[in-house]
VOBA-1610 file (N, C-alpha, C; in pm, whole numbers, padded with zeros to 5 digits, always signed):
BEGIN
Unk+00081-00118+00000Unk+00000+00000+00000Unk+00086+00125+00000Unk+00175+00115+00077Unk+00290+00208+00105Unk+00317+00214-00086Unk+00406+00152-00126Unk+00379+00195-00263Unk+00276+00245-00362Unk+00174+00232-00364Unk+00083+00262-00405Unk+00029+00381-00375Unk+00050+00410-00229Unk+00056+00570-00198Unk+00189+00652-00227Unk+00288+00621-00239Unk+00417+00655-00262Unk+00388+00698-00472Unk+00347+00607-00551Unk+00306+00598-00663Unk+00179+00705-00699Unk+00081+00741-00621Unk+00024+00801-00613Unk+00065+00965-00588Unk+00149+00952-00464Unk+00153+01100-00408Unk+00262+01157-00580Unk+00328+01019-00615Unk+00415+01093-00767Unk+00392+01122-00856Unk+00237+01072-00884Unk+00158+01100-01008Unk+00098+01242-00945Unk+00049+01250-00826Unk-00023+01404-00842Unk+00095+01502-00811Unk+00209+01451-00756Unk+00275+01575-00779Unk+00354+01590-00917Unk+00338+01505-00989Unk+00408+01484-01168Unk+00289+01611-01218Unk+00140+01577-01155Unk+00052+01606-01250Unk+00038+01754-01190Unk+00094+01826-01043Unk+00075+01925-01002Unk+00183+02017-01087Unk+00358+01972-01070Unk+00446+01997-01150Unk+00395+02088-01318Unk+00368+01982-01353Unk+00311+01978-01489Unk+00211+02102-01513Unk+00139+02079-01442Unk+00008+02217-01456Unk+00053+02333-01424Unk+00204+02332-01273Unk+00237+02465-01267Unk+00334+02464-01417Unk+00402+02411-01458Unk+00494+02460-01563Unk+00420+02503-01695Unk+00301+02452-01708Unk+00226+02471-01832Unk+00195+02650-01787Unk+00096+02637-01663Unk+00042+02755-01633Unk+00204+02887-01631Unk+00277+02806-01586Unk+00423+02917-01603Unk+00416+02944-01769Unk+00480+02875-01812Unk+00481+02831-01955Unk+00357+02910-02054Unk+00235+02940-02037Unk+00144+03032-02093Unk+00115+03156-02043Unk+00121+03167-01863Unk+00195+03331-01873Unk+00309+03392-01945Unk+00408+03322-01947Unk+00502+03368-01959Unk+00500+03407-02120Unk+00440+03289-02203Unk+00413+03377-02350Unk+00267+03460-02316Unk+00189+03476-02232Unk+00105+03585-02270Unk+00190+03691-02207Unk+00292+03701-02160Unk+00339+03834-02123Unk+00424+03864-02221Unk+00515+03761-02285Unk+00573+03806-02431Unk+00470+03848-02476Unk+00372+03759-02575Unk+00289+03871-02672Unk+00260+04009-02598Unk+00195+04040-02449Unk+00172+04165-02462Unk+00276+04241-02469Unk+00390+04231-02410Unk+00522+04313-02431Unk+00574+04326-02551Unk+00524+04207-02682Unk+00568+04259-02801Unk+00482+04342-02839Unk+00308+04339-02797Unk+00204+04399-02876Unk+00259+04521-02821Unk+00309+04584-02731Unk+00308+04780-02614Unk+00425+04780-02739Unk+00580+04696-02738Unk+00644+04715-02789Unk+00618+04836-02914Unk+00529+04699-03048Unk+00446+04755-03150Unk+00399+04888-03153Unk+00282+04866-03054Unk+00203+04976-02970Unk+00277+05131-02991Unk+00459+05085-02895Unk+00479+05214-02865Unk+00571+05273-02986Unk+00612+05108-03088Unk+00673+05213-03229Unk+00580+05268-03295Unk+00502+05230-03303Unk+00347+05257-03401Unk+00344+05381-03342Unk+00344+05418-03241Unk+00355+05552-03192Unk+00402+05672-03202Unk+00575+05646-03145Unk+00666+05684-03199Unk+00650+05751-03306Unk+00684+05604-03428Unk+00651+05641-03567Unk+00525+05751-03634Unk+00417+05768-03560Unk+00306+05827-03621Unk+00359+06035-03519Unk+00445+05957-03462Unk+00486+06115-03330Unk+00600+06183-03436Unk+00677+06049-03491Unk+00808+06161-03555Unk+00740+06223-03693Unk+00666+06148-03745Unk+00596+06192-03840Unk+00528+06309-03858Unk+00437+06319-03762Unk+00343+06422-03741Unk+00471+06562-03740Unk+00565+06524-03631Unk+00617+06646-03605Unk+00721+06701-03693Unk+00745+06602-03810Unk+00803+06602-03935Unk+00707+06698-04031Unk+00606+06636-03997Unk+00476+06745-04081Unk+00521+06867-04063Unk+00470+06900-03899Unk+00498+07002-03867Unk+00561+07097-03878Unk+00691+07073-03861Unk+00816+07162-03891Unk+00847+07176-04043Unk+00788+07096-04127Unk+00786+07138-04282Unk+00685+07268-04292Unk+00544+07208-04212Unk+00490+07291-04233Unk+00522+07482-04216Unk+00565+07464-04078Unk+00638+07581-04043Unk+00748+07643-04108Unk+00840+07559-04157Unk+00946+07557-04281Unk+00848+07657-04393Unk+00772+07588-04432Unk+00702+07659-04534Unk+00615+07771-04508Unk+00580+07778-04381Unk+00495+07950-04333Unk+00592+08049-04290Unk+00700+08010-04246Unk+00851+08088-04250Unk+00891+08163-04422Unk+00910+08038-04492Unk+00941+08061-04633Unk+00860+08208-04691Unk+00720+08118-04696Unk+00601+08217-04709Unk+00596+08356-04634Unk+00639+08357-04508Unk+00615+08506-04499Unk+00750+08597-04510Unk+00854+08529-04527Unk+00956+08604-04606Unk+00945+08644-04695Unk+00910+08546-04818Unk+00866+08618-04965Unk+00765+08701-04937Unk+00670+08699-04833Unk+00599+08823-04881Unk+00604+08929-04769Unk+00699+08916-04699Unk+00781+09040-04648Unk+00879+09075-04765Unk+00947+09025-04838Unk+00996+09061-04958Unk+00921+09130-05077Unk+00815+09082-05104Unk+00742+09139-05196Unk+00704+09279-05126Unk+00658+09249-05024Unk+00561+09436-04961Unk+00705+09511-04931Unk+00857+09468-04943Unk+00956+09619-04918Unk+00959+09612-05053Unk+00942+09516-05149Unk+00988+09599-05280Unk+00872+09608-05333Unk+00748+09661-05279Unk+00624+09754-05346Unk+00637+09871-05247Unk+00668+09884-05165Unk+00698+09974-05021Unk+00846+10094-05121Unk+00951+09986-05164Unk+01052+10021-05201Unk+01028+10181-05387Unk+00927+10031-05439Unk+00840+10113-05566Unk+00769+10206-05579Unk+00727+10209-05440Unk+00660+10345-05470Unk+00687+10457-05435Unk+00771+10447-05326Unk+00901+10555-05296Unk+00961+10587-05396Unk+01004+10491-05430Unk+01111+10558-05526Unk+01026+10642-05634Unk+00910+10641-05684Unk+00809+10658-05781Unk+00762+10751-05761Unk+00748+10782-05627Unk+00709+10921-05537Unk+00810+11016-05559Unk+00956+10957-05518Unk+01081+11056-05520Unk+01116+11071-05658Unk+01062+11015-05769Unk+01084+11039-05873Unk+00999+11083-05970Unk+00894+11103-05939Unk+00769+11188-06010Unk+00813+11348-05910Unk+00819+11360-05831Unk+00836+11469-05783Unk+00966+11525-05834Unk+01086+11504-05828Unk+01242+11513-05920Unk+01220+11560-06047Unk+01131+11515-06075Unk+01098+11512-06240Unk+01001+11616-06239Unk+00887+11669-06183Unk+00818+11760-06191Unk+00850+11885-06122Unk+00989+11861-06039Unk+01001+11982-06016Unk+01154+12029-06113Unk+01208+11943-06192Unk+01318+11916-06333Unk+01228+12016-06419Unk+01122+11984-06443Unk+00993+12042-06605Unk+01007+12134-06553Unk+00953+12195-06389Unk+00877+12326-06376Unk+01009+12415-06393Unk+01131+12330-06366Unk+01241+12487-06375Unk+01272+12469-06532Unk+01316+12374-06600Unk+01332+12360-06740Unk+01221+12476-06827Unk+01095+12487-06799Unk+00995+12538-06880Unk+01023+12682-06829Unk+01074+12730-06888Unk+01089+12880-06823Unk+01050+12983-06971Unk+01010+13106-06925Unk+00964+13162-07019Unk+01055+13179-07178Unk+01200+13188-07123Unk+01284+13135-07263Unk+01295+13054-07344Unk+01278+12936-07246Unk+01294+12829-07366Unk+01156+12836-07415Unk+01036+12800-07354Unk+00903+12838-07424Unk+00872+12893-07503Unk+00998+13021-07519Unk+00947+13093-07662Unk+01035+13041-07755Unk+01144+12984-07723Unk+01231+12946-07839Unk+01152+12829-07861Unk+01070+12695-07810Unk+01008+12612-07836Unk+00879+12667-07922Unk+00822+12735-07886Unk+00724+12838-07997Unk+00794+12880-08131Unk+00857+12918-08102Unk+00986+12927-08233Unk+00987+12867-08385Unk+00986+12737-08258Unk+01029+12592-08342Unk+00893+12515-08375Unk+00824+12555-08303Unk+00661+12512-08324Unk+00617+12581-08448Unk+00618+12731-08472Unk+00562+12818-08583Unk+00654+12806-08673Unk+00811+12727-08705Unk+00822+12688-08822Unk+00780+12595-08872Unk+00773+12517-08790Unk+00697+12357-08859Unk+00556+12365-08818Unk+00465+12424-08819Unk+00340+12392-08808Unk+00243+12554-08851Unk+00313+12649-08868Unk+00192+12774-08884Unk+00244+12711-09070Unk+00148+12723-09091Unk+00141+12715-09286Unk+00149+12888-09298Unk+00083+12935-09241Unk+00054+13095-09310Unk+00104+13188-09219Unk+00117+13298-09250Unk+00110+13416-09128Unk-00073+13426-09129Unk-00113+13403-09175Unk-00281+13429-09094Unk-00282+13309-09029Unk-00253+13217-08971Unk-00236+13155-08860Unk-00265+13195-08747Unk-00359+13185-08626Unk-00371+13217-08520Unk-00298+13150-08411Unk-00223+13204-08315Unk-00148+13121-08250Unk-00195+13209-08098Unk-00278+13053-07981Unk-00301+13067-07912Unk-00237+13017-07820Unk-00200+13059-07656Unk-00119+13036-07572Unk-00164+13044-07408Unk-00132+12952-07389Unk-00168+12940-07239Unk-00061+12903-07145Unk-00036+12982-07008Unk+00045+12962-06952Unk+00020+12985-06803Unk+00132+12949-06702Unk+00098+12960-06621Unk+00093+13125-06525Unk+00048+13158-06460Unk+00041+13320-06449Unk+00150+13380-06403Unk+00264+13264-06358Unk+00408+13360-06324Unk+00434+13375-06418Unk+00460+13275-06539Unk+00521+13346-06645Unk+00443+13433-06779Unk+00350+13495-06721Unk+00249+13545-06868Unk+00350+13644-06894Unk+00390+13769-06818Unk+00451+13877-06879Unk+00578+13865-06937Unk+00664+13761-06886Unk+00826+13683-06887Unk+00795+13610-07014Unk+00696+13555-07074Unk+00622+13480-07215Unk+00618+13585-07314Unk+00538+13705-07274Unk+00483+13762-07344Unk+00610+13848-07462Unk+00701+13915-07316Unk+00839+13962-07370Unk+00891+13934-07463Unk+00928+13736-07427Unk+01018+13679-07472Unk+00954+13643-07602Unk+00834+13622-07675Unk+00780+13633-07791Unk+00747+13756-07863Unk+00753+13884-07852Unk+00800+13989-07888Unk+00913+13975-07989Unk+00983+13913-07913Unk+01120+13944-07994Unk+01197+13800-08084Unk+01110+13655-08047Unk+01095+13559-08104Unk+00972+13531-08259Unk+00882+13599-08226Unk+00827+13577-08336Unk+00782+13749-08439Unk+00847+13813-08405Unk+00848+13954-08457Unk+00821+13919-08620Unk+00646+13958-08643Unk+00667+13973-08794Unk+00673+13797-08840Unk+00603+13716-08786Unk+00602+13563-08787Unk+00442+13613-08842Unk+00332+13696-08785Unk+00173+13645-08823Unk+00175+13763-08795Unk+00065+13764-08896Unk-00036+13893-08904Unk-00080+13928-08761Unk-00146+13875-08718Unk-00235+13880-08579Unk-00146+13814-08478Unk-00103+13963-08400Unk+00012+13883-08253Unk-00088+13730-08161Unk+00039+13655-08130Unk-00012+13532-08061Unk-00103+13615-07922Unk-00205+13538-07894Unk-00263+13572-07752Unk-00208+13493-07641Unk-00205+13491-07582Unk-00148+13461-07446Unk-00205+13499-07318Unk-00294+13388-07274Unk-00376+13388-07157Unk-00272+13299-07017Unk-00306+13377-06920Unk-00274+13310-06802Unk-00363+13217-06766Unk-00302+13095-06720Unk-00426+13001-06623Unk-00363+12942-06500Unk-00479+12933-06483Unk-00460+12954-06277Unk-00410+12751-06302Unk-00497+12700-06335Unk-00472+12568-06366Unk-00303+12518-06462Unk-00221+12569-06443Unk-00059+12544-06540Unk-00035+12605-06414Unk+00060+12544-06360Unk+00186+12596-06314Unk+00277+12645-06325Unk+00335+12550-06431Unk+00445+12590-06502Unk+00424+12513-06683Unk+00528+12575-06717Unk+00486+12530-06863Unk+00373+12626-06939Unk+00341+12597-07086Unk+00249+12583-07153Unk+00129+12476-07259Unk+00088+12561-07283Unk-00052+12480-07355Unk-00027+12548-07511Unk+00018+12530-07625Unk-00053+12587-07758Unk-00104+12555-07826Unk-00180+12604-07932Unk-00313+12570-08039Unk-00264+12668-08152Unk-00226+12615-08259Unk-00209+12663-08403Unk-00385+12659-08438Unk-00470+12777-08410Unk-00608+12737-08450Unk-00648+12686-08612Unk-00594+12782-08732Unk-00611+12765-08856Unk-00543+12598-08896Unk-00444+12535-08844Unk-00387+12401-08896Unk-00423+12324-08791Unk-00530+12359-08703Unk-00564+12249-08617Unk-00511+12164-08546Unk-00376+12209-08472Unk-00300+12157-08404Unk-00242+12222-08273Unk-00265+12122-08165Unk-00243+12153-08069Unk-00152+12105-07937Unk-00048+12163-07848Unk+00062+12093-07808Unk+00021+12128-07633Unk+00068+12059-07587Unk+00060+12015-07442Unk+00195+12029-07313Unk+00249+12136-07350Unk+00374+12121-07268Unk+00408+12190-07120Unk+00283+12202-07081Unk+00256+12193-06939Unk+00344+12157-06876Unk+00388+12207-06701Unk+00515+12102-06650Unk+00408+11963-06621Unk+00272+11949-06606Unk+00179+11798-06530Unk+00247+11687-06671Unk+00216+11801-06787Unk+00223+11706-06915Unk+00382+11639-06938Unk+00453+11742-06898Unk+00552+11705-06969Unk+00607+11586-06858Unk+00619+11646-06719Unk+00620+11581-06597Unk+00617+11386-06628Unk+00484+11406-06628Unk+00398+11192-06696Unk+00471+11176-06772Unk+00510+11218-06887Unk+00578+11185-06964Unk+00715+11120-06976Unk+00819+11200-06890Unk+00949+11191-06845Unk+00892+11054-06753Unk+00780+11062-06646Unk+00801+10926-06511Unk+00750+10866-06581Unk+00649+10888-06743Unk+00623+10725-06785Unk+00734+10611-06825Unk+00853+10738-06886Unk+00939+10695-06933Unk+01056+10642-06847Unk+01051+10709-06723Unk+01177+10669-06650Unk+01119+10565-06547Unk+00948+10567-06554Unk+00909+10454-06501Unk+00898+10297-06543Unk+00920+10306-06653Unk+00965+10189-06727Unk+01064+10154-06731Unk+01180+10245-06692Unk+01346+10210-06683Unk+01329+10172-06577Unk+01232+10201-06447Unk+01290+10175-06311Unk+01214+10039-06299Unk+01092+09981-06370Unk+01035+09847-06355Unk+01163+09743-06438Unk+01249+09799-06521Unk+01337+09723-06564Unk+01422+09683-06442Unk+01448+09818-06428Unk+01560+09756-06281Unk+01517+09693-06177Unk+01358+09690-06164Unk+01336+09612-06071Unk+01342+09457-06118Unk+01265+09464-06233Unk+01279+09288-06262Unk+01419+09264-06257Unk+01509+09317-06295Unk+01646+09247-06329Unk+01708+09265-06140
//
């Protein structure tokens, strides 16, 4: 009997053995799989963290980029129109001393050879009111004996500087105002200065 209990107590402790090593034996892989699944878990993570913040900093990369260029663009429209300002003004205050009652009449001069066909030609004149009498002089002695009928010559409050003339009989009429002549010069030097800007 003694054997038989001896045989016995070896089978249930074979069979106790056994159940703890199994039960060891399947914790121990359910704690591998979960430690590989967090593992996973925490690259999957990671991975979706460096990513995102990869986004990110491109993104910012590129709203950096972006507001440089257009801090770049607004100093050189900032830059354009200054200069456009300082150079329409340069230029209109260049005309208003250039147009002086001398050259005006020597430009009249040169106007009533190439454009009066006749001495009955009417030649009308507009100027600004500093220079009506300083005009008037200086064509006296420029067109002496050019037309029958002396040029008229009105002051206007509207010219500054410069003049306006009208050959009435040949229907032609000139614009040399300092406003006129002024646009003219910044259309022109405004196109030199959009050159220099593109280049």
């Amino acid at each position: 009997m003694s054997e038989e209990l001896q045989s016995l107590l070896e089978k249930i402790n074979a069979d106790g053995v056994q159940k703890a090593e199994a039960e060891r034996d399947r914790i121990i892989a359910d704690a591998e799989k979960e430690a590989a699944a967090i593992i996973a878990a925490a690259r999957d993570e990671s991975e979706k963290l460096k990513a995102q913040a990869q986004a990110d900093a491109e993104k910012l990369q590129q709203r950096a980029i972006s507001g440089a260029r257009q801090a770049a663009r607004d100093i050189m429209l900032q830059l354009r129109t200054e200069l456009n300002s300082r150079l329409t003004a340069a230029i209109g205050n260049a005309a208003a001393q250039a147009l002086t009652p001398e050259f005006m009449a020597a430009l009249i001069k040169e106007l009533t050879t190439a454009f009066a066909a006749s001495p009955d030609t009417e030649l009308t004149i507009q100027c600004a009111v500093k220079d009506r009498a300083a005009l008037d002089a200086a064509l006296k002695n420029a067109l002496a004996g050019t037309f029958k009928t002396a040029p008229e010559i009105f002051a206007s409050a509207h010219l500054s500087s410069g003049m306006q003339i009208e050959f009435k009989n040949d229907n032609a009429c000139f614009d040399f105002s300092g406003d006129a002549v002024a646009d003219l010069l910044t259309a022109y030097a405004g196109a030199q200065m959009a050159e220099i800007f593109k280049a």
